[in-house]
N, C-alpha and C positions, 0 to 999 in steps of 0.2 A: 424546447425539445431539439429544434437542429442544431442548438452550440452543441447540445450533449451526444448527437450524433457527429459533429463535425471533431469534438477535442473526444472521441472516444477512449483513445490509449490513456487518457488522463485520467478518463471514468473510471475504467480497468484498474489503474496502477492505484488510484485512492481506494476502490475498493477491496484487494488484493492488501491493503496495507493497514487499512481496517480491521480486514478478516484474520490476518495473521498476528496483528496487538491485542484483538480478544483473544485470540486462542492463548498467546503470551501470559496473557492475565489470569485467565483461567488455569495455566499451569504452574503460574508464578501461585496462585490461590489452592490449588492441589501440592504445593512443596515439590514439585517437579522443576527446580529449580533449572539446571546445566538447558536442556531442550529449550525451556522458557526462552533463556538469555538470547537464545539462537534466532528464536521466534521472531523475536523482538529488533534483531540484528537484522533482519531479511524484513521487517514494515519501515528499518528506517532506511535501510536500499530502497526499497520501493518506494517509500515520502521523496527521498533525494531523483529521483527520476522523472517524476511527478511535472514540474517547470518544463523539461524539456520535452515531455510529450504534449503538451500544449501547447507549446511552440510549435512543435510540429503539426500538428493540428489545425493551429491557425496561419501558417506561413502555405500550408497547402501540402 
């Protein structure tokens, strides 16, 4: 529990990145294709950000 308070932004960005691939999926699964793509574009900015808030996290 205190790594996960301590790399919080990391918790945030994975979750964030999760929540907007399901929704991807789900619109990709609805033929809501264009929005989807975009979905899906914004969980893998947030995956790529992911490293560095844990860094930051644990560098202090």
């Amino acid at each position: 529990m205190r790594a996960l308070i301590r790399h919080w932004r990391a918790a945030v960005l994975v979750l964030l990145c999760a929540l907007l691939a399901a929704v991807a999926g789900a619109m990709h699964w609805a033929v809501i294709n264009e929005t989807g793509v975009y979905m899906l574009m914004g969980a893998l900015l947030c995956a790529s950000q992911v490293p560095d808030a844990w860094r930051r996290g644990r560098d202090g």
